[in-house]
C-alpha positions in Angstrom: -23.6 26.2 53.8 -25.7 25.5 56.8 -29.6 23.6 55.7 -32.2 21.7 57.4 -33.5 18.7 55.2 -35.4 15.6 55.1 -35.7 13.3 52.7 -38.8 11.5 54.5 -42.1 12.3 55.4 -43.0 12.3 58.5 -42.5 14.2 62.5 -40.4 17.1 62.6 -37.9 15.4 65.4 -37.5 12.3 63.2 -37.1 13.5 59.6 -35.8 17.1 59.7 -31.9 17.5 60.4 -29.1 19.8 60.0 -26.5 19.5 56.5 -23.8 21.1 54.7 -24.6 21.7 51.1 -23.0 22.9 48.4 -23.8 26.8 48.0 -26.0 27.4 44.7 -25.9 29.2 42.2 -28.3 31.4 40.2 -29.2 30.7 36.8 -31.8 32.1 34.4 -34.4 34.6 36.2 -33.1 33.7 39.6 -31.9 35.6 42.7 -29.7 34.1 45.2 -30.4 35.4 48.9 -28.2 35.3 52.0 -30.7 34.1 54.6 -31.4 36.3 57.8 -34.6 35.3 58.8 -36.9 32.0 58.1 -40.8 32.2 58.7 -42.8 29.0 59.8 -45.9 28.3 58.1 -48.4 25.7 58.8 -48.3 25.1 55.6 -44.6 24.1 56.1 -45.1 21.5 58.6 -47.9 20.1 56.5 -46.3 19.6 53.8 -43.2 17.6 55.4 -45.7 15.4 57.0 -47.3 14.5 53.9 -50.7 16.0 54.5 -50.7 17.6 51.2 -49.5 13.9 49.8 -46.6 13.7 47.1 -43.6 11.6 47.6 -40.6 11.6 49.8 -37.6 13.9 47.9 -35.3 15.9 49.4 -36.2 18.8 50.5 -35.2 22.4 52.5 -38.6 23.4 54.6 -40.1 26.8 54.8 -41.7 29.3 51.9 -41.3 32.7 53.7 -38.0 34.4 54.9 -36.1 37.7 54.7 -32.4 38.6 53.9 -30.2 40.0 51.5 -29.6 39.4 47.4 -26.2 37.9 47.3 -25.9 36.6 44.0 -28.4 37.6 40.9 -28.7 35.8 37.5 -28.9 36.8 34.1 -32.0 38.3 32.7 -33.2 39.7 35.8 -33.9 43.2 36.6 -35.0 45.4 39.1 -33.2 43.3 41.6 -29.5 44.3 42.5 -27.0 42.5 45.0 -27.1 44.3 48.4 -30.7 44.9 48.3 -32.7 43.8 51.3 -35.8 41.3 50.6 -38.4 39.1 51.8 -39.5 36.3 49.3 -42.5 33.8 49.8 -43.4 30.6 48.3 -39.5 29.8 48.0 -40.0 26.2 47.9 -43.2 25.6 45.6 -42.2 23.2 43.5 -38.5 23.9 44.0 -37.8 21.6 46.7 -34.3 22.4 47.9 -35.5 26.1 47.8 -36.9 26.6 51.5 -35.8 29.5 53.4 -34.4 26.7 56.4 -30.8 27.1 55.4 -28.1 30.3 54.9 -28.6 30.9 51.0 -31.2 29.8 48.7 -31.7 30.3 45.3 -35.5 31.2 43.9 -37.1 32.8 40.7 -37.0 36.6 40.7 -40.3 36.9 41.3 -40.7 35.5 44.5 -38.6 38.4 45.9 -40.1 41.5 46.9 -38.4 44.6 48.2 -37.7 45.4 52.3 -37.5 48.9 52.9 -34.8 49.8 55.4 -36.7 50.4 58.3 -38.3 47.1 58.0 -37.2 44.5 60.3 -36.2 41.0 58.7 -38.5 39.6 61.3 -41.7 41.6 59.6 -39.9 40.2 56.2 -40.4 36.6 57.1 -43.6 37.3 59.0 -45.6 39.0 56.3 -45.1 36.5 53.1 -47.6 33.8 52.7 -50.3 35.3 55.6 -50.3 38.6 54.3 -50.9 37.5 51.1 -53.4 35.2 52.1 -55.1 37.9 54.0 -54.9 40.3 51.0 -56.8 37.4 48.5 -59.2 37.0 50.5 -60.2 41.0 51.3 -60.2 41.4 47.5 -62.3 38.9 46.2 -65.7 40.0 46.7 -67.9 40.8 44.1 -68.3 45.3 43.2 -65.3 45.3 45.9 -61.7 46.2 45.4 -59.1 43.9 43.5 -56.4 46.0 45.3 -56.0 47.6 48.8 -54.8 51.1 50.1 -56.1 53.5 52.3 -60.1 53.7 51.9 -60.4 50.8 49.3 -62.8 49.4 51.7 -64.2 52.5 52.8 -67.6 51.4 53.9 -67.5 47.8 54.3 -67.3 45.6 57.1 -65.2 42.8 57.8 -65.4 40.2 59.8 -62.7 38.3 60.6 -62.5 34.7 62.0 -59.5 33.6 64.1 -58.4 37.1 64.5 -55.3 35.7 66.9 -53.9 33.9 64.1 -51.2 35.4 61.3 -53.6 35.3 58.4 -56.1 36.7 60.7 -53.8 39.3 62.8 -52.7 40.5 58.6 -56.2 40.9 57.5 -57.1 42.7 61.0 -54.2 45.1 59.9 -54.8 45.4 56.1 -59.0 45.8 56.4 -58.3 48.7 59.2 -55.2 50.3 56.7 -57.8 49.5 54.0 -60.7 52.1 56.2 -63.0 49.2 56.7 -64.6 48.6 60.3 -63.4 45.2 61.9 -65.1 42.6 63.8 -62.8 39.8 64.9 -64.0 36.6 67.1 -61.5 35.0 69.0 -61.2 32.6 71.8 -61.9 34.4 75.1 -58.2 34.5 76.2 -56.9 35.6 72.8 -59.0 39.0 72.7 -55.9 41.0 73.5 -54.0 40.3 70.2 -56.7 40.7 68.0 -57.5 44.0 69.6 -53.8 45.2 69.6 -54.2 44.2 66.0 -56.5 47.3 65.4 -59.9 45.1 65.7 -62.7 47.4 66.1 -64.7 45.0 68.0 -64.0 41.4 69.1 -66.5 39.1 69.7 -65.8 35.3 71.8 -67.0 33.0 68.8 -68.1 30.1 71.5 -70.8 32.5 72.9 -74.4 31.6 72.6 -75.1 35.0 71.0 -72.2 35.5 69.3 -74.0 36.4 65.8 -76.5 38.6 68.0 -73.2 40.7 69.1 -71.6 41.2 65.3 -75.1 41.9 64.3 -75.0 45.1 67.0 -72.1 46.3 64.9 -72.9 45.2 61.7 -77.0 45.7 61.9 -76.7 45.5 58.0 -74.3 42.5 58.0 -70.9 42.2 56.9 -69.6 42.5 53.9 -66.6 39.9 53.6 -65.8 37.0 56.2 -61.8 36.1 56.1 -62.3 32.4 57.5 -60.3 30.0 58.8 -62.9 27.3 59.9 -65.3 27.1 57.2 -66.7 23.7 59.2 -67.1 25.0 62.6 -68.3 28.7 61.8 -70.2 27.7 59.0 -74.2 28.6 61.0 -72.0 32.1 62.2 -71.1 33.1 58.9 -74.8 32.7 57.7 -76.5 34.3 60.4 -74.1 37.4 59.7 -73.6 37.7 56.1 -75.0 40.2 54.5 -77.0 39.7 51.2 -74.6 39.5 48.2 -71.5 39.2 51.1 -68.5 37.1 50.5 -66.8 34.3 52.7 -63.4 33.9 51.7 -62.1 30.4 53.1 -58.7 29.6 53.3 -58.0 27.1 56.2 -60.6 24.6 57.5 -59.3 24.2 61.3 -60.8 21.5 63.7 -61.4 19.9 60.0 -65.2 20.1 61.4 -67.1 19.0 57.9 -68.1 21.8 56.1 -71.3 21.6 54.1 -73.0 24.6 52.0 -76.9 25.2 52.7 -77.8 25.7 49.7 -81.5 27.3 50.8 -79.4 29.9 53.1 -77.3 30.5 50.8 -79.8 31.3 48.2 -81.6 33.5 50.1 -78.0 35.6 50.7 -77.0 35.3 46.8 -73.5 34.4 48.7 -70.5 34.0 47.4 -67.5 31.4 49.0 -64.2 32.5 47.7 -61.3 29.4 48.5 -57.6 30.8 48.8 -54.9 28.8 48.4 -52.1 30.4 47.2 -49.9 27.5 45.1 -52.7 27.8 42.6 -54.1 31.9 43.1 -51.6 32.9 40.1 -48.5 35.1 40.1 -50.4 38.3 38.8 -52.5 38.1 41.9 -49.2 37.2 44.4 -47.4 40.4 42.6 -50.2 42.9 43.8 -50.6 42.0 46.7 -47.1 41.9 47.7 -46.8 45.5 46.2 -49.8 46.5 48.6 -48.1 44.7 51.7 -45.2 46.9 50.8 -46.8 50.0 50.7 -48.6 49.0 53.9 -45.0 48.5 55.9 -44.6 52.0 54.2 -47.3 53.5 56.5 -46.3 51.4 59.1 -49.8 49.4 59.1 -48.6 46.0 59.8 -46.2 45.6 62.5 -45.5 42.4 64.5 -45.0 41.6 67.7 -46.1 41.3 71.3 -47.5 44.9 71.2 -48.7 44.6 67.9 -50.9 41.5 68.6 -48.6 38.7 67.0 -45.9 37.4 69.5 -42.8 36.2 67.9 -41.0 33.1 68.7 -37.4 32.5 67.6 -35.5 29.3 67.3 -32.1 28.9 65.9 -32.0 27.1 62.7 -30.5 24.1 64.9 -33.6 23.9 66.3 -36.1 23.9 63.4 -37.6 20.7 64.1 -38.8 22.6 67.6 -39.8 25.4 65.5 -41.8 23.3 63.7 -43.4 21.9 66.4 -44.5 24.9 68.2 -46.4 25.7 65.0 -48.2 22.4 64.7 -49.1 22.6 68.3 -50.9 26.0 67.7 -48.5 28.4 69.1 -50.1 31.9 68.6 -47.9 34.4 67.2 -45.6 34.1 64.6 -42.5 31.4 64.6 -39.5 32.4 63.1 -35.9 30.9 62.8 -32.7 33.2 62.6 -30.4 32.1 60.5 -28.0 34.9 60.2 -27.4 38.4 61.2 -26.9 40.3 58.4 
């Protein structure tokens, strides 16, 4: 079979190339998946730089992807060959397990159903944001541990970065969840986060930015979803409510964040981190059942006209893939691997 590999850390156009490797087989617990469609994370090109640290091993990149069960192991059930999937986290701690390549092997459950209708593209789009997303909607204290239509009936939700996949999922899941959504955005990025089903948008670089989420939110919002803890730190504050959650999973710019602890007194605040390598299975499991019952409704398409452009690459071209995403591309990247 057909992977991408490195076995150095380092740039995408220097490490990453293409291999033939031996096609693996399932063992105990695991599901073997005929590879359609490979999502880009940048969590992905992180790790193969070395960001996260570790040493140099071999490795396939890529945690999220979509295709079909080709091979299943003993012990597993629920899970039959034929059956159309997405699986996330593919390669934690299973390095030869990313989705870059034409069959990979992973534990059962990694792999979640695809209903029919779904495309592979949503598949290898919705994995590690939409979970990411779903953590950090669910983490507040008195709010719900598990989303569906009116779980956040009431609340308001702020989302930071709304352009971005984490932030175009939670956009998608707060609004299928019956919460009202403020997203802030760059000024030329409004468009996606309103074809995302924001509410309101606000341009986070105004002056009076907090002044215009407090015109929707004269009580304060209830959760921020927040992907630049350093940078939007004084925002978050001046529109949290008391007792509100900021749930912080990214920390772009890598502006330094510092907690004021008089501010945050004064709220009785709560910061939430989500990282999902270390959130536990239990919490992975519901959410992906709650993302799967969202494609059910059709709550959270991609693409152009759903506010998160998708960008294909062959898997020739994965180092370019991986580029794109380091470079900030908005939208989603994905490689195609095979039509299936």
């Amino acid at each position: 079979m057909k992977s991408i590999v490195h076995d150095q850390l380092g740039p995408a156009d220097s490490v990453l190339r293409l291999a033939d490797r031996e096609i693996p087989q399932p063992g105990q617990g695991e599901v073997r998946i005929r590879v359609a469609v490979s999502g880009v994370n940048p969590t992905d090109w992180k790790s193969r730089t070395g960001l996260y640290g570790g040493e140099a091993v071999e490795s396939v990149p890529n945690q999220d992807g979509s295709g079909v069960v080709d091979a299943v192991g003993t012990g597993v059930e629920g899970i039959a060959v034929g059956d159309r999937v997405w699986v996330s986290l593919a390669a934690y701690q299973r390095p030869l397990s990313g989705t870059a390549q034409e069959y990979t092997v992973v534990p059962a459950e990694r792999v979640f159903p695809l209903a029919d209708d779904a495309s592979f593209e949503l598949g290898a789009s919705i994995g590690i944001p939409g979970i990411t997303a779903h953590r950090a909607l669910t983490v507040a204290e008195g709010g719900p541990t598990r989303l569906s239509p009116g779980a956040l009936e009431g609340k308001v939700i702020l989302v930071a970065g709304g352009a971005g996949a984490v932030g175009h999922a939670a956009i998608q899941l707060a609004r299928w969840a019956g919460a009202t959504v403020i997203a802030t955005t760059s000024p030329t990025k409004t468009e996606y986060a309103v074809a995302a089903g924001a509410h309101h948008v606000v341009n986070y670089r105004d002056d009076d930015a907090a002044a215009q989420i407090r015109k929707f939110a004269p009580d304060g919002v209830d959760v921020i979803v927040e992907v630049a803890a350093g940078a939007n730190n004084e925002l978050d504050l001046a529109v949290l409510r008391p007792r509100g959650t900021i749930a912080i999973y990214a920390n772009d710019g890598d502006k330094p964040f510092a907690i004021d602890i008089r501010s945050n007194m004064g709220l009785n605040s709560r910061y939430q981190f989500v990282l999902l390598y270390s959130v536990g299975w239990e919490f992975i499991t519901a959410a992906a059942e709650d993302l799967n019952a969202a494609i059910a409704d059709g709550a959270v398409p991609v693409g152009e006209e759903a506010g998160l452009p998708l960008h294909h690459f062959p898997l020739t071209e994965t180092s370019d893939a991986h580029q794109a995403v380091e470079a900030g591309a908005t939208g989603k990247v994905l490689i195609d691997v095979a039509k299936l």
